[in-house]
C-alpha positions as CSV (number, residue, x, y, z in Angstrom):
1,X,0.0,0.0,0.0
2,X,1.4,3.3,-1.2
3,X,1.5,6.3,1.3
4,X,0.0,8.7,-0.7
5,X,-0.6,12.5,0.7
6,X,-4.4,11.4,2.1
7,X,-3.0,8.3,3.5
8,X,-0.2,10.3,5.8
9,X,-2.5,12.9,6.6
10,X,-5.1,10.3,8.4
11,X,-2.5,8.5,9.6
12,X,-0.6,10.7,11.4
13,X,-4.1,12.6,12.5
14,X,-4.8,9.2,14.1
15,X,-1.8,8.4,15.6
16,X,-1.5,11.8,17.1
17,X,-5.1,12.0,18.9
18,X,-4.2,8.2,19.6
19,X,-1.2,9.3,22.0
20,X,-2.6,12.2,23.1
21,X,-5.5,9.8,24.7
22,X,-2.4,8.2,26.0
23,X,-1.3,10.6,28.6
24,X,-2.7,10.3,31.4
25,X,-3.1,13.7,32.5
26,X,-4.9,14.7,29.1
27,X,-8.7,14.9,29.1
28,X,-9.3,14.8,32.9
29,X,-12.3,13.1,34.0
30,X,-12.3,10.5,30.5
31,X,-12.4,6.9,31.4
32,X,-10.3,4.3,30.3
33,X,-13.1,2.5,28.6
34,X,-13.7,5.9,26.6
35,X,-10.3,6.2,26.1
36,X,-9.5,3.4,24.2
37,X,-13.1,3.9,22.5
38,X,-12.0,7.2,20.8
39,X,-9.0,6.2,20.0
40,X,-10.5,3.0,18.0
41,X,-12.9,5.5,16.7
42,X,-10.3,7.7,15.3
43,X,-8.3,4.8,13.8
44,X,-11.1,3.5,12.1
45,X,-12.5,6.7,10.3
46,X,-8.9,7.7,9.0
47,X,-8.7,4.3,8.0
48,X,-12.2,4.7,5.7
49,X,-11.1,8.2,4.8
50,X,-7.3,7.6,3.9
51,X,-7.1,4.0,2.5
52,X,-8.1,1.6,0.3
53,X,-8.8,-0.9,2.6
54,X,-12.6,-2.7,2.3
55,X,-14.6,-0.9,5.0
56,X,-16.2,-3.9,6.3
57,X,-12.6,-5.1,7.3
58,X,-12.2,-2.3,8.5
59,X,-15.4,-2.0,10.9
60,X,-14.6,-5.8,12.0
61,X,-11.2,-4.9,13.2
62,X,-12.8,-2.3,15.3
63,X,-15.5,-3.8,16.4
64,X,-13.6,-6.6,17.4
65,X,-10.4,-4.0,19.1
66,X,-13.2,-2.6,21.2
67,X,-14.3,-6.5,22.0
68,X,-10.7,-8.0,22.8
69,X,-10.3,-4.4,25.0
70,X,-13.6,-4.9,27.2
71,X,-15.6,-2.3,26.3
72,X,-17.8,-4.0,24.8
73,X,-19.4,-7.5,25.3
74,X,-18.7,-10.2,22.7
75,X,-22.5,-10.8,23.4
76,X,-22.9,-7.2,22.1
77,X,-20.7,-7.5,18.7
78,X,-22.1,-10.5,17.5
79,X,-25.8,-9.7,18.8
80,X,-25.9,-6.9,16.6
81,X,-26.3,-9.0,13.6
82,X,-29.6,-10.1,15.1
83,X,-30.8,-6.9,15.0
84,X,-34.5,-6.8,13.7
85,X,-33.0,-4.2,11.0
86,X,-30.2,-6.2,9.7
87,X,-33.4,-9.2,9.5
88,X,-35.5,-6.2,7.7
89,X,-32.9,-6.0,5.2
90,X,-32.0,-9.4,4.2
91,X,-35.7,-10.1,3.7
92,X,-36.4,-7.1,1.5
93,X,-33.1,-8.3,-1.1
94,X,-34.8,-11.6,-1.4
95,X,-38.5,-9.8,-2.1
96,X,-36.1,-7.5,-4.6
97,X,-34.5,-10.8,-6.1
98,X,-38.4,-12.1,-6.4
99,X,-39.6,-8.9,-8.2
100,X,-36.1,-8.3,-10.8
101,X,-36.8,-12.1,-11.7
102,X,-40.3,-11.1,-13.2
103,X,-39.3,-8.2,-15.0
104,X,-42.5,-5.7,-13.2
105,X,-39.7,-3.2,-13.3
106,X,-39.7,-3.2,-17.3
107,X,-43.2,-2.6,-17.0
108,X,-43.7,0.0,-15.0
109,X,-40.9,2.1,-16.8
110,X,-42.8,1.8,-20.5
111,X,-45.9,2.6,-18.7
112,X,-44.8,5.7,-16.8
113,X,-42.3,7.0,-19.3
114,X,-44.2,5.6,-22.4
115,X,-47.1,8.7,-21.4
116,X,-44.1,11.4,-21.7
117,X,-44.5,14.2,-24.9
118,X,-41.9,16.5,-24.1
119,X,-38.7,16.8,-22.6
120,X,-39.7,18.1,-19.1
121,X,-42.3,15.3,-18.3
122,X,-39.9,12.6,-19.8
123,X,-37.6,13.8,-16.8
124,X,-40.5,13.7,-14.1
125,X,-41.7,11.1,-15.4
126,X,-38.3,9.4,-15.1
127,X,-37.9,10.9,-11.5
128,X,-41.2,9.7,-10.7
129,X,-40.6,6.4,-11.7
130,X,-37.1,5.9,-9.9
131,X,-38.9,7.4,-6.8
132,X,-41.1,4.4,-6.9
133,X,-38.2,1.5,-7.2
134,X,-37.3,2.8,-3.4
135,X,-40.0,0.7,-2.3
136,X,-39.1,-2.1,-4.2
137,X,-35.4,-2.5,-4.4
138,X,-33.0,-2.2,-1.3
139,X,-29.7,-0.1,-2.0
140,X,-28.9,2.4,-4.2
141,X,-26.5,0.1,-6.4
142,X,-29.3,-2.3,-6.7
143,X,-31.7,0.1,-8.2
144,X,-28.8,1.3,-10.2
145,X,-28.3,-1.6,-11.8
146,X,-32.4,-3.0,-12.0
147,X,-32.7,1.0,-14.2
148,X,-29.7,0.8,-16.5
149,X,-31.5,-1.1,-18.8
150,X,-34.4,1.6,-18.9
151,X,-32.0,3.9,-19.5
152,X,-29.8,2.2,-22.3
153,X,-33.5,2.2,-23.8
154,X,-34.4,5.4,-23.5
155,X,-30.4,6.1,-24.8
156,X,-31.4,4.7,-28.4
157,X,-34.4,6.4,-28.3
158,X,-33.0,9.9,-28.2
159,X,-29.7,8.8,-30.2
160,X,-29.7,12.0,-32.4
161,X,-30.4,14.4,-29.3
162,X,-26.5,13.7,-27.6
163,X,-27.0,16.5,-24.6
164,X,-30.5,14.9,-23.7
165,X,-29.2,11.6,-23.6
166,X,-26.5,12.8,-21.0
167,X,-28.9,14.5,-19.1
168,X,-30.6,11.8,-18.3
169,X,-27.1,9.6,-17.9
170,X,-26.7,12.4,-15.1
171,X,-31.0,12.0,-13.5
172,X,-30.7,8.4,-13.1
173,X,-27.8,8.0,-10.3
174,X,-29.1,11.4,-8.9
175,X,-32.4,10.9,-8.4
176,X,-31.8,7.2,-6.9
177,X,-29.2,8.2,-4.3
178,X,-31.8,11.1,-3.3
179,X,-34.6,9.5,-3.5
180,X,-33.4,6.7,-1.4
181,X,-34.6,8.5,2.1
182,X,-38.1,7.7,1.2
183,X,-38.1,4.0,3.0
184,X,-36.1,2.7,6.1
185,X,-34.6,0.3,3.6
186,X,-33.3,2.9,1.0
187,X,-29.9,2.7,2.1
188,X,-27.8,0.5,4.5
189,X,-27.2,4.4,6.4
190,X,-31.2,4.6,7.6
191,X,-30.7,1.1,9.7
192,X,-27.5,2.4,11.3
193,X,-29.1,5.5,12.0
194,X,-32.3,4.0,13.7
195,X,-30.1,1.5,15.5
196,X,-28.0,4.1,16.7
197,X,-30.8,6.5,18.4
198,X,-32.1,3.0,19.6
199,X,-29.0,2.2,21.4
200,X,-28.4,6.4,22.8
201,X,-31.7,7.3,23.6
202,X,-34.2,4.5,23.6
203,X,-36.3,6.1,20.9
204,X,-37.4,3.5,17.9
205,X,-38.0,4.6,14.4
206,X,-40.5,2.8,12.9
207,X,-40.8,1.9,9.0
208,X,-44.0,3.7,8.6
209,X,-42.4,6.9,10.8
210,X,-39.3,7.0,8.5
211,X,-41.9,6.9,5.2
212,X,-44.2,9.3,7.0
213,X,-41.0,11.9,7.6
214,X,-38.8,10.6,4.5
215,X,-41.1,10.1,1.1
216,X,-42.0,13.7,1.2
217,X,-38.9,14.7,1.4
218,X,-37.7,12.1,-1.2
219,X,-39.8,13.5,-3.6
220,X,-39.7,17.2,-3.4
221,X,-36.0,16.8,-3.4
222,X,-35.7,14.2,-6.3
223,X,-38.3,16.9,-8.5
224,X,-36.0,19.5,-7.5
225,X,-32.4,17.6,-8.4
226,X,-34.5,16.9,-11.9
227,X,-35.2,20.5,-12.5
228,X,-31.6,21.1,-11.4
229,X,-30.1,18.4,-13.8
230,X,-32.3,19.4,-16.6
231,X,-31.5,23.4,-16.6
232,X,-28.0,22.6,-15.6
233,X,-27.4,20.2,-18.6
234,X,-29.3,21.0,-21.7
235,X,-29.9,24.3,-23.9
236,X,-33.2,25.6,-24.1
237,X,-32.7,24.2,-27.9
238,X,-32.5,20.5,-26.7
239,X,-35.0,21.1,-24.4
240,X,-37.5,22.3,-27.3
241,X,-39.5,19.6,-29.7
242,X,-41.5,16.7,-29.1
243,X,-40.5,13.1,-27.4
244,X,-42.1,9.7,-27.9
245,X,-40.4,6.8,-26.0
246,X,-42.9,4.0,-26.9
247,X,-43.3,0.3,-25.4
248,X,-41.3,-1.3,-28.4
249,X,-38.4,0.2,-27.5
250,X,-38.0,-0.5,-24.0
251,X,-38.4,-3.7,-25.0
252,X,-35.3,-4.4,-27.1
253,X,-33.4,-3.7,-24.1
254,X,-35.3,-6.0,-22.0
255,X,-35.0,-10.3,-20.9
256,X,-39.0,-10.0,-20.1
257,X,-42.0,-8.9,-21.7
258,X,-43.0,-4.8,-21.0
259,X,-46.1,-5.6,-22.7
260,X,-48.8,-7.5,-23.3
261,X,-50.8,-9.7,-20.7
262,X,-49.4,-10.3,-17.2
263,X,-48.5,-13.4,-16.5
264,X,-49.0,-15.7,-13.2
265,X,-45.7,-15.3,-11.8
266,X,-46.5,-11.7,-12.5
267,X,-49.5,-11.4,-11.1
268,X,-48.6,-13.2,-7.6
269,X,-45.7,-11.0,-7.6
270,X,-47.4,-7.8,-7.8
271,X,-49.7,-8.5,-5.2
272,X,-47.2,-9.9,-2.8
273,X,-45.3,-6.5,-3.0
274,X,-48.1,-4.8,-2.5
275,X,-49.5,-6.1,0.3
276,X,-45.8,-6.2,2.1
277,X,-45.8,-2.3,1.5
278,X,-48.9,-1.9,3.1
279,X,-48.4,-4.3,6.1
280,X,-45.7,-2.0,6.3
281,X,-47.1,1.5,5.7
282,X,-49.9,0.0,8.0
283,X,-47.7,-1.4,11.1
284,X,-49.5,1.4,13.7
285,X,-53.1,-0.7,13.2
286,X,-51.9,-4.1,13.3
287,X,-48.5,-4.0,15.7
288,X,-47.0,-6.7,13.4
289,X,-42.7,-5.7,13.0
290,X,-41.6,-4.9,9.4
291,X,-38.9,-7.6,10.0
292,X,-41.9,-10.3,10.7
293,X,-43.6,-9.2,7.6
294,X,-40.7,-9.1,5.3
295,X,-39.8,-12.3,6.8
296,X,-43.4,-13.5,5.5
297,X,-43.0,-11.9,2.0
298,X,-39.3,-13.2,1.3
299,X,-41.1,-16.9,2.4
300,X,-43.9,-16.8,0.3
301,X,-42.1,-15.0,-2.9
302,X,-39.1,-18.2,-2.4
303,X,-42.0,-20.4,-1.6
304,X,-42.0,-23.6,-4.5
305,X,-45.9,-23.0,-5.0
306,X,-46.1,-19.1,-4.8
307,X,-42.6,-17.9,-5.2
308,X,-41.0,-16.1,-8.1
309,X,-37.0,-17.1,-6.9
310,X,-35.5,-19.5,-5.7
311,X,-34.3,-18.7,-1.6
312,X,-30.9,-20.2,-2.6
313,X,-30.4,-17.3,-5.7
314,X,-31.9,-14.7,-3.8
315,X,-29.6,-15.0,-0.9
316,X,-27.4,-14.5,-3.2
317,X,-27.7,-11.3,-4.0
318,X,-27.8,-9.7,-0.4
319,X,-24.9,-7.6,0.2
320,X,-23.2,-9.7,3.1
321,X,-20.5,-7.5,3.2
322,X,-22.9,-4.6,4.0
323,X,-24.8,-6.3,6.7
324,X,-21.1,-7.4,8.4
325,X,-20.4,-3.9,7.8
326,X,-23.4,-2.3,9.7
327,X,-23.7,-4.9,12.6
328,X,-19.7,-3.9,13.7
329,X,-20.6,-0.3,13.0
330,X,-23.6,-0.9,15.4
331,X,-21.3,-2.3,18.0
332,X,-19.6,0.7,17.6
333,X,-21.9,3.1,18.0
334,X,-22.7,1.2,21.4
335,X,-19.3,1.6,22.6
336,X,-19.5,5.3,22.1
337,X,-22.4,5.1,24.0
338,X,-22.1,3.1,26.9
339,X,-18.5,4.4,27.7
340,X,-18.8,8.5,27.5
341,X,-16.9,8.9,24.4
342,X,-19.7,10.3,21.9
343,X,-20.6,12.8,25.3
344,X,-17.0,13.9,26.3
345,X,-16.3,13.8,22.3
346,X,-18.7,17.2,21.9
347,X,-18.4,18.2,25.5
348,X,-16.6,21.2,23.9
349,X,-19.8,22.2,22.3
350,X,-20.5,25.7,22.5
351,X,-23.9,25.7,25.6
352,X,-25.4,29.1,23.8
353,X,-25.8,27.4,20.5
354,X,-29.0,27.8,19.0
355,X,-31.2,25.1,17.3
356,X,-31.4,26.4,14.0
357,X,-28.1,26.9,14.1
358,X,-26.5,23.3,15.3
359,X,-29.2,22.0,12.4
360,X,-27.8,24.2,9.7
361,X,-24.4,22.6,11.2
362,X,-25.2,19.0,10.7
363,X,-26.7,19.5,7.6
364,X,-23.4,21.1,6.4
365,X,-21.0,19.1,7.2
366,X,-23.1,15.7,6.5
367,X,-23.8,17.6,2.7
368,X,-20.0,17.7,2.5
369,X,-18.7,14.2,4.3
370,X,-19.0,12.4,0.5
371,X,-15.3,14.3,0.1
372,X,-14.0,12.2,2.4
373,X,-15.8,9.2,3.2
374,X,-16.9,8.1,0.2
375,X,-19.2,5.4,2.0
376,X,-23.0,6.7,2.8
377,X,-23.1,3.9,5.8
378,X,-19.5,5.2,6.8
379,X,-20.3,8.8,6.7
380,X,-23.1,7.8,8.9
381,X,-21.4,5.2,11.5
382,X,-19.3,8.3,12.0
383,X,-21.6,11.4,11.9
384,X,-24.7,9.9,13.5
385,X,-23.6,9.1,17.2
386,X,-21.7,12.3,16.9
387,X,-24.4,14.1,16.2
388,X,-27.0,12.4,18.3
389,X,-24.7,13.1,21.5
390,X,-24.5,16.9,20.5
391,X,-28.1,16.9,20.5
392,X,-28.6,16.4,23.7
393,X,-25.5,19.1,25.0
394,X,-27.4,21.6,22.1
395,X,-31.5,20.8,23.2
396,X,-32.2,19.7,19.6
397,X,-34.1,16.6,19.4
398,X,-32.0,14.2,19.1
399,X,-33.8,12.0,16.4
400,X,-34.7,15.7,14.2
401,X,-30.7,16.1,14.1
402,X,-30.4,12.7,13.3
403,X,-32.4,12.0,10.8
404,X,-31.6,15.5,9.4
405,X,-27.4,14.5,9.0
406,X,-28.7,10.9,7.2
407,X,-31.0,12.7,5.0
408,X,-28.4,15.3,4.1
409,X,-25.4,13.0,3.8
410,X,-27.8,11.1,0.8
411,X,-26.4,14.1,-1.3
412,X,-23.0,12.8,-3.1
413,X,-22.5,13.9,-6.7
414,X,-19.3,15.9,-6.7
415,X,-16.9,13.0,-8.2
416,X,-17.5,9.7,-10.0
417,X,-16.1,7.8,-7.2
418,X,-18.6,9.2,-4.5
419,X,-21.4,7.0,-4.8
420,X,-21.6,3.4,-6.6
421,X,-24.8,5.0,-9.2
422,X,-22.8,7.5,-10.1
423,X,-19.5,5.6,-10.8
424,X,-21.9,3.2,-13.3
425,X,-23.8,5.8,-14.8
426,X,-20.3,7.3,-15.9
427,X,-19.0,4.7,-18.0
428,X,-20.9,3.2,-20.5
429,X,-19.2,1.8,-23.3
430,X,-20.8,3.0,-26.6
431,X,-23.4,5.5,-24.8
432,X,-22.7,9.6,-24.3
433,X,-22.4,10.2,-20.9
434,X,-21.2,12.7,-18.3
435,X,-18.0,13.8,-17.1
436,X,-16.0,15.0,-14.0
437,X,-17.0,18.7,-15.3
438,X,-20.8,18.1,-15.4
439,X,-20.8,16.6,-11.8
440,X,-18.6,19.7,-10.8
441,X,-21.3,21.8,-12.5
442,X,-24.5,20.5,-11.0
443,X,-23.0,20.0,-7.2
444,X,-22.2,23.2,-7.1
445,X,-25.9,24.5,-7.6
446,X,-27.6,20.8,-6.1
447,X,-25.6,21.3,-2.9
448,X,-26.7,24.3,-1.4
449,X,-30.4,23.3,-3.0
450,X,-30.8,20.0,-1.2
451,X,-29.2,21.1,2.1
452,X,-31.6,24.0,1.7
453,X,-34.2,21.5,1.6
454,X,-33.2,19.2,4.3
455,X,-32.8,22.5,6.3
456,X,-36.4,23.5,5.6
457,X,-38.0,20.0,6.2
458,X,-36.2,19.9,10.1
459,X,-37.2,22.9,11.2
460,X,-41.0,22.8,9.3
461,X,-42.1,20.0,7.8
462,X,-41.1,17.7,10.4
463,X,-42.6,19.0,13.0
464,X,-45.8,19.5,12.0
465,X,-45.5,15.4,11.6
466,X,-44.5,14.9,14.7
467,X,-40.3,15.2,15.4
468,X,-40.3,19.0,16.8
469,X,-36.4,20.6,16.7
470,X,-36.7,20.8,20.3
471,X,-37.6,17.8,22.7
């Protein structure tokens, strides 16, 4: 491993707070458990930042440092992968698996964008249709990959119009990674961020709380980024003259039929998603735990009779990796916790601090994290018990800051290499797409827009549905 500049930097930032802890005079009053919690803190996130070292190896060192130390329970690091969210999203892959085998996604992309006659509801349409696969598809790679086909369609489609086929190159990975705080299982981030204020302050996050606080915000910020990408990328010229995606041509770039009648597997499929997204938009009526009834769906859509997949090739696409990365990342967060790190951490916090102001503070530096952590459940294993702790020192509420850093930290279009949408969207071999310049170009006007936005929802929006700034 080369020590580039980046690489020295973190390391010698680590390694520097890491003897500092050392002295025992410095930081009167920290425990040793805490001690040797901050400093495996510190050594892990200059690790994620500064090297190319897999994060999950990364977590899993630490989580087992903080284990082989005592400050945490080996009951509590391997517990963790119990967790009812880490259940909630293994199920929802294999319901994912169950719906990508049937090809619904074909068909809801020629029926949404197939209604489009100009350029501006081809992009809304578009946006409105990504918005959608949130429910459906776990991850923002996985939805990634389940729309590049739509868009290689829509690609041939507009092959004599260059600038609007590279507009939407640049709306597809947008919209997805924004989109993604609509559900609990939009992103890997959400569960470490509900198991976090679980573990800190005792408050639970329900699915049908985080859909209640998060599609609304999902989709005024995903119209928005559209707008953005639209004005940002194409000359009123390109924008002018009419479009006419039809059915047919979604089809060549589809495995399954986009029209035509449904078929049984089809059918079965449909309605199991449906009523698993209403079990779970409904869990206040019937008490029933999103986990239990993802549990039921991924048994009946693997079911020999029912199903649409077989359990043994859905399992396999559930990002292992991901769930080993968020149960150490949990265990972390709960030896921040538990020892007095996270609280002596921002002990330094200024008592005078207004609300409004530690908000516009989170959501700043969470916008911004993507520079250096290039992982959106990194940036949050990092940020979240940070923030949650200062919450409580600042008398914000600490699940408005929370959810407020998460939502913000879903922004991460500057480079290529920020997010895994954006890095695929880039390259596409025989298809115009963007470059480094037009993701310069629209994060510097998205940036400011969507922390704006995030901004605006904490201190309005969310309140009036029930998280107040203030507890």
């Amino acid at each position: 491993m080369t020590l580039t500049p980046r690489l020295t930097a973190a390391l010698c930032v680590a390694l520097s707070l890491c003897a500092l802890l050392a002295v025992p005079g410095a930081f009167p009053g920290l425990s040793g458990d805490a001690r040797l919690t901050l400093a495996v803190f510190a050594l892990a996130t200059c690790a994620w930042i500064g090297t190319p070292i897999d994060d999950t190896y990364i977590a899993l060192g630490a989580g087992l440092a903080l284990t082989v130390t005592g400050v945490i329970s080996s009951d509590t690091l391997f517990g963790t992968l119990g967790d009812s969210t880490v259940w909630l999203l293994i199920c929802a892959f294999v319901l994912a698996a169950a719906v990508a085998r049937t090809g619904l996604a074909g068909r809801a992309a020629a029926f949404l964008v197939g209604g489009a006659r100009t350029v501006r509801q081809l992009t809304h349409l578009t946006t409105a249709a990504l918005v959608v696969t949130a429910f459906a598809v776990p991850a923002t790679s996985g939805r990634a990959a389940l729309a590049l086909p739509v868009f290689l369609a829509l690609a041939k489609a507009l092959a004599d119009r260059t600038r609007l086929v590279v507009m939407l190159a640049l709306l597809f990975p947008t919209v997805i990674l924004l989109s993604a705080v609509a559900t609990l299982i939009g992103a890997g981030a959400h569960l470490i961020t509900v198991s976090v204020l679980w573990e800190a302050t005792g408050e639970r996050v329900g699915f049908t709380e985080w859909l209640l606080l998060g599609l609304p915000l999902a989709v005024a910020s995903s119209h928005l980024a559209a707008e953005t990408v639209l004005l940002t990328t194409t000359r009123r010229a390109d924008r002018t003259g009419p479009v006419r995606i039809t059915a047919e041509e979604i089809q060549r770039h589809s495995d399954r039929p986009v029209t035509g009648p449904w078929t049984q597997r089809e059918k079965r499929c449909a309605l199991l998603l449906a009523t698993v997204v209403a079990l779970w938009c409904s869990e206040p009526l019937h008490r029933v735990s999103p986990a239990v009834v993802a549990l039921i769906g991924a048994v009946v859509a693997a079911s020999p009779a029912l199903g649409t997949v077989r359990l043994k090739d859905a399992l396999k696409t559930v990002p292992w990796s991901l769930l080993l990365f968020m149960a150490a990342t949990m265990a972390m967060g709960v030896a921040l916790a538990e020892s007095g790190a996270a609280d002596r951490l921002v002990g330094g916090l200024p008592a005078d601090i207004g609300p409004l102001t530690f908000l516009a503070l989170v959501v700043a530096v969470s916008t911004a994290a993507h520079l250096v952590l290039q992982s959106r459940s990194a940036r949050s294993s990092v940020l979240v018990p940070l923030v949650v702790a200062a919450a409580v020192t600042a008398g914000v509420n600490p699940v408005a800051a929370a959810l407020a850093s998460t939502a913000a930290a879903g922004f991460c279009h500057t480079l290529p290499a920020s997010a895994k949408p954006v890095a695929l969207f880039a390259e596409i071999p025989g298809t115009p797409t963007y470059t480094p310049r037009d993701l310069l170009r629209l994060s510097a006007v998205l940036a400011p827009l969507t922390a704006a936005l995030v901004l605006l929802f904490a201190v309005t929006v969310w309140p009036a549905l029930g998280v107040p700034v203030t507890p």
